[in-house]
C-alpha positions as protocol buffer text, in pm:
chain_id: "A"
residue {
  index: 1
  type: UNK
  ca { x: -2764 y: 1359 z: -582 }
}
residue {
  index: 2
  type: UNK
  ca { x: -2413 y: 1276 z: -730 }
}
residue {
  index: 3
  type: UNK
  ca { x: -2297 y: 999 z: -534 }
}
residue {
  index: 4
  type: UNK
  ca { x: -2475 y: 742 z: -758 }
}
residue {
  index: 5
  type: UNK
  ca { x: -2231 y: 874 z: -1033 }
}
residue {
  index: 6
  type: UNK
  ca { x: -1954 y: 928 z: -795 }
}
residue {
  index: 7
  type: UNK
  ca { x: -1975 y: 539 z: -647 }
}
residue {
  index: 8
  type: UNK
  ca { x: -1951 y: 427 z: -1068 }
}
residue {
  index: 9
  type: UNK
  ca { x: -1664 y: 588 z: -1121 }
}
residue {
  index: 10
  type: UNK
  ca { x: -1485 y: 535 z: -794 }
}
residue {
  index: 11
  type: UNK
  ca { x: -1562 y: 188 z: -854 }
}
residue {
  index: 12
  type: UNK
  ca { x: -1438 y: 146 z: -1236 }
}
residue {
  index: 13
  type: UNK
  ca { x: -1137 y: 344 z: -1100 }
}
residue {
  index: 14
  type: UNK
  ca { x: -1066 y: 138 z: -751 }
}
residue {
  index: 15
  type: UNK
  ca { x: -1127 y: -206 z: -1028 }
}
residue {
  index: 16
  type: UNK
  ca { x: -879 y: -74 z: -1264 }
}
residue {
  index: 17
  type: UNK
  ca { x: -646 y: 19 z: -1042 }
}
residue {
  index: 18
  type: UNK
  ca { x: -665 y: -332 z: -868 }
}
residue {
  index: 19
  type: UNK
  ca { x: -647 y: -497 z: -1159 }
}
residue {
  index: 20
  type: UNK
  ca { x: -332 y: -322 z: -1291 }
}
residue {
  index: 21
  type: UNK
  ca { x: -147 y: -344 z: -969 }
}
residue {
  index: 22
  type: UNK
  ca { x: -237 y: -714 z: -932 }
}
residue {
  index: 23
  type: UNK
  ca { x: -147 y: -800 z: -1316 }
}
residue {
  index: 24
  type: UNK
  ca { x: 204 y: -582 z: -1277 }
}
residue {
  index: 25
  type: UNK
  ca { x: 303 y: -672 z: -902 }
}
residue {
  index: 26
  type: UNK
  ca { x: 229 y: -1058 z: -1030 }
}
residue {
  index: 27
  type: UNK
  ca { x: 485 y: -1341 z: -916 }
}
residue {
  index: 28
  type: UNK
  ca { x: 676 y: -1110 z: -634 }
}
residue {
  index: 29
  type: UNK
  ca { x: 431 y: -928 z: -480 }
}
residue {
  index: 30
  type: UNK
  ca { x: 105 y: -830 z: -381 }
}
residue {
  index: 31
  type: UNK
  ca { x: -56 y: -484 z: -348 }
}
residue {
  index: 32
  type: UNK
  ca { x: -175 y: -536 z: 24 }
}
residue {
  index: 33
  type: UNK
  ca { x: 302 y: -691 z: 62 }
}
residue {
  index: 34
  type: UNK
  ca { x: 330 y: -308 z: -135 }
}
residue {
  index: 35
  type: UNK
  ca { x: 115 y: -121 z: 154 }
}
residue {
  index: 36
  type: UNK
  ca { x: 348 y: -271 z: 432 }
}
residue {
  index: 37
  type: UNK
  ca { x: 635 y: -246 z: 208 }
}
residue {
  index: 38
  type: UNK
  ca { x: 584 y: 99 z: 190 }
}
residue {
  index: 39
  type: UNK
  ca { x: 476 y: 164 z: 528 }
}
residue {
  index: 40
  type: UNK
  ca { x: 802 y: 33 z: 706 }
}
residue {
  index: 41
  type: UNK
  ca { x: 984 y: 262 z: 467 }
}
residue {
  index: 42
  type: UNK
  ca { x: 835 y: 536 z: 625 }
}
residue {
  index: 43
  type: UNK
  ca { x: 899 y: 429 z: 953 }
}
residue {
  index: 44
  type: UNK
  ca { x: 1218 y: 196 z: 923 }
}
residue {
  index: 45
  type: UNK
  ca { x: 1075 y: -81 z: 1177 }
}
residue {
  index: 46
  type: UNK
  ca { x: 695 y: -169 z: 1328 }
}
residue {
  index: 47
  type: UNK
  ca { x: 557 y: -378 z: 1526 }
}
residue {
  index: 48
  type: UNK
  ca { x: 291 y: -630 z: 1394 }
}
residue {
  index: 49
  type: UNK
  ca { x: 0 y: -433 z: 1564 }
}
residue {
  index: 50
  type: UNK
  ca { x: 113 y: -110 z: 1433 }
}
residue {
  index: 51
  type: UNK
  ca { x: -18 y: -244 z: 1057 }
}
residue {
  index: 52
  type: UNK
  ca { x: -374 y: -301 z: 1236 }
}
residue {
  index: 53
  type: UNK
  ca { x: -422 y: 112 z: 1212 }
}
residue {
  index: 54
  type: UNK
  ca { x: -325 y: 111 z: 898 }
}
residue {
  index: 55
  type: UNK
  ca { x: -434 y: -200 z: 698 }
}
residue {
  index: 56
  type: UNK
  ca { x: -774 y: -243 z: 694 }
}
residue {
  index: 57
  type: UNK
  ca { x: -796 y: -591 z: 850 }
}
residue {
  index: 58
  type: UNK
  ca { x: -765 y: -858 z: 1147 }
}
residue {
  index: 59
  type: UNK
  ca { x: -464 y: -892 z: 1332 }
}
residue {
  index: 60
  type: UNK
  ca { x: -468 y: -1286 z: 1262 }
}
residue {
  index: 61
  type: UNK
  ca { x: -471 y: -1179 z: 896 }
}
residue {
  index: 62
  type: UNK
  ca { x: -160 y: -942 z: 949 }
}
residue {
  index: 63
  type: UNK
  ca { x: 17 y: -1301 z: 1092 }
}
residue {
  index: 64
  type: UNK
  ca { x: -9 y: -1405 z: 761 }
}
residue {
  index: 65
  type: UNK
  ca { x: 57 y: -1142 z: 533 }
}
residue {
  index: 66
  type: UNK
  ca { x: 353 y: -1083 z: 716 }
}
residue {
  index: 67
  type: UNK
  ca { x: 447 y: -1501 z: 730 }
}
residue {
  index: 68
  type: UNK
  ca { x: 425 y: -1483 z: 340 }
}
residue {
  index: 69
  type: UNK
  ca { x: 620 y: -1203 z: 360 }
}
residue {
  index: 70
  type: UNK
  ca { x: 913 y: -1328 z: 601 }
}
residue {
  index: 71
  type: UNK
  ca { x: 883 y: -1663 z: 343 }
}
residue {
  index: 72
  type: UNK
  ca { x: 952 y: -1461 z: 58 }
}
residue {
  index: 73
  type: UNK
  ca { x: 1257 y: -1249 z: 194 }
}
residue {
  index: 74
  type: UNK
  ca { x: 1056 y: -955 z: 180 }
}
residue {
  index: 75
  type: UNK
  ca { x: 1105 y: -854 z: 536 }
}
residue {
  index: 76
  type: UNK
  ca { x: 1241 y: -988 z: 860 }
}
residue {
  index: 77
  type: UNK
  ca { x: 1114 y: -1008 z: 1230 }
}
residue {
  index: 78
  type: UNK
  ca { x: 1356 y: -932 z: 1517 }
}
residue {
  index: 79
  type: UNK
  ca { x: 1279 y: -992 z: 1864 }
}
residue {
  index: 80
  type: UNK
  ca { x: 1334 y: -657 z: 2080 }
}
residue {
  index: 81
  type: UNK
  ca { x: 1700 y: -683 z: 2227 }
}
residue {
  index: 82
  type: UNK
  ca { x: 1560 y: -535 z: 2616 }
}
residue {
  index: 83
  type: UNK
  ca { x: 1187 y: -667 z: 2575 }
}
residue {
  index: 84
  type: UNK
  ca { x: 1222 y: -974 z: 2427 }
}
residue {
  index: 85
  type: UNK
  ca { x: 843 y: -1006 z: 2381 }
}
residue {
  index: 86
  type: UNK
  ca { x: 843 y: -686 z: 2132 }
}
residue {
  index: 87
  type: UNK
  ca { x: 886 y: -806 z: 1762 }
}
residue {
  index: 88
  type: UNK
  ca { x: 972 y: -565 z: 1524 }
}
residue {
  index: 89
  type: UNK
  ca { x: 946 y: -593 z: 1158 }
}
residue {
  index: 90
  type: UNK
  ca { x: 1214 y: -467 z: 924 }
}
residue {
  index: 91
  type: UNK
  ca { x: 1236 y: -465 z: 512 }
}
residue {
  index: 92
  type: UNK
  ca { x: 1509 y: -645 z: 362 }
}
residue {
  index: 93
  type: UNK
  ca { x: 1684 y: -536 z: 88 }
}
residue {
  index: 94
  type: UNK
  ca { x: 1473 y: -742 z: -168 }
}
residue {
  index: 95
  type: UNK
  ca { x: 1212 y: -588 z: 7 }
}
residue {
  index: 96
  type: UNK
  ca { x: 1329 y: -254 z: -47 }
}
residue {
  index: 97
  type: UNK
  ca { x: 1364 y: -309 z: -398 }
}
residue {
  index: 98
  type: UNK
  ca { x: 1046 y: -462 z: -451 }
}
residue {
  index: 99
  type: UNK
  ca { x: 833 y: -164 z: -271 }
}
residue {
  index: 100
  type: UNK
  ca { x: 1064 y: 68 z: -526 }
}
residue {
  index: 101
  type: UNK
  ca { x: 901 y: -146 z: -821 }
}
residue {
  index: 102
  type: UNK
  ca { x: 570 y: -175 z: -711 }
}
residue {
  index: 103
  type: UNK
  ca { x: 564 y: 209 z: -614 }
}
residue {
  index: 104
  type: UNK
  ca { x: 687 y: 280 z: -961 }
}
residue {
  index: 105
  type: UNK
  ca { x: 430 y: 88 z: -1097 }
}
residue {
  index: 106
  type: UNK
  ca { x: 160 y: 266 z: -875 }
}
residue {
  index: 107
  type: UNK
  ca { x: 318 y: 578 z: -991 }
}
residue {
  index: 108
  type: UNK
  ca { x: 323 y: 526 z: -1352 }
}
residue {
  index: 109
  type: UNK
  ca { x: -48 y: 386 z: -1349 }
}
residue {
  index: 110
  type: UNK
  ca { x: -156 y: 674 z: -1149 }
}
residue {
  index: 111
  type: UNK
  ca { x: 5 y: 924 z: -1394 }
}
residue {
  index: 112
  type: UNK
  ca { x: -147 y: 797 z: -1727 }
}
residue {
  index: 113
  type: UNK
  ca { x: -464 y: 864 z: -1568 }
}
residue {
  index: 114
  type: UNK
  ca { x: -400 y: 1174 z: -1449 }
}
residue {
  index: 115
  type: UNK
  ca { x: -267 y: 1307 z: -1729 }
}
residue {
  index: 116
  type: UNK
  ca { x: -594 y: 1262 z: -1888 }
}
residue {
  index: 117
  type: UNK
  ca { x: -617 y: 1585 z: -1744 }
}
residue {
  index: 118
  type: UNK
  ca { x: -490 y: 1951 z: -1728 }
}
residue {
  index: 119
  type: UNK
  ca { x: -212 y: 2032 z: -1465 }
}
residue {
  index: 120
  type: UNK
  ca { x: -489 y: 2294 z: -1278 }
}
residue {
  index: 121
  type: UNK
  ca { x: -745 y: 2038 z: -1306 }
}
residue {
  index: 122
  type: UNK
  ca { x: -534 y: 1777 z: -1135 }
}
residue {
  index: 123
  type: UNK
  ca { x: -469 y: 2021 z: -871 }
}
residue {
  index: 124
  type: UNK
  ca { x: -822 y: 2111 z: -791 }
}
residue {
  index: 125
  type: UNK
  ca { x: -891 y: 1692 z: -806 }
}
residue {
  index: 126
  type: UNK
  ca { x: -642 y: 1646 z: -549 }
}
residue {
  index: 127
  type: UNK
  ca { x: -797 y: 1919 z: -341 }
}
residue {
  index: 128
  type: UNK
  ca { x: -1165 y: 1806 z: -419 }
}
residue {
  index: 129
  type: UNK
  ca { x: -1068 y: 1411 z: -295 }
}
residue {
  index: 130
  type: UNK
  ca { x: -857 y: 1548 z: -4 }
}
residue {
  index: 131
  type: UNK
  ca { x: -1188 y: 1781 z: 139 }
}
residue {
  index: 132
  type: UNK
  ca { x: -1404 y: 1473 z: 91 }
}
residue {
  index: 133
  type: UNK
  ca { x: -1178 y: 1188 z: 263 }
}
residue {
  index: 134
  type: UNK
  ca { x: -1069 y: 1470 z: 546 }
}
residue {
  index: 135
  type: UNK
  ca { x: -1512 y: 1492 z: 587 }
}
């Protein structure tokens, strides 16, 4: 009955949003470079397959995020010191400071919109979304 109107605006959201992120993160970065970014933070080094879990895409096109990536200082790969066929990815300090920026960005995008908002109403969104993707 509502997801008609719920697809729209999840849509016209999900295109804004994109088209922010893209137009702000321009030159040193992309958004999918911001998702890996801020996944190593979280977990201070991966392996190339761990992304595949978390990025929705082929591990061939992981290779080549993560070449881009390597090109552009943004992280480094390190072969394992007792397995040498483990390679795990780290974020460099350019990398760290880019993921601050584009987080920032994310944040401050995310914010404007929500503040469209009251603080209880923003509460019970977050709630609402969290119930639905949990489904």
């Amino acid at each position: 009955m509502y997801s008609k109107d719920f697809a729209k605006l999840w849509f016209k959201l999900s295109k804004e949003m994109k088209t922010h992120m893209d137009h702000k993160l321009a030159d040193q970065l992309t958004e999918g470079q911001l998702h890996v970014l801020e996944f190593l933070q979280q977990q201070e080094r991966m392996k190339p397959s761990d992304f595949i879990q978390h990025l929705a895409t082929t591990p061939a096109a992981i290779t080549t995020l993560l070449d881009r990536m390597e090109k552009a200082e943004l992280i480094v790969r390190e072969r394992d010191e007792k397995d040498r066929r483990i390679v795990w990815i780290t974020t460099t300090k350019k990398g760290h400071a880019e993921c601050a920026r584009g987080l920032e960005i994310r944040q401050q995008f995310l914010e404007n919109y929500l503040n469209r908002i009251s603080s209880h109403n923003q509460q019970l969104l977050i709630y609402l979304l969290g119930k639905v993707a949990a489904g």
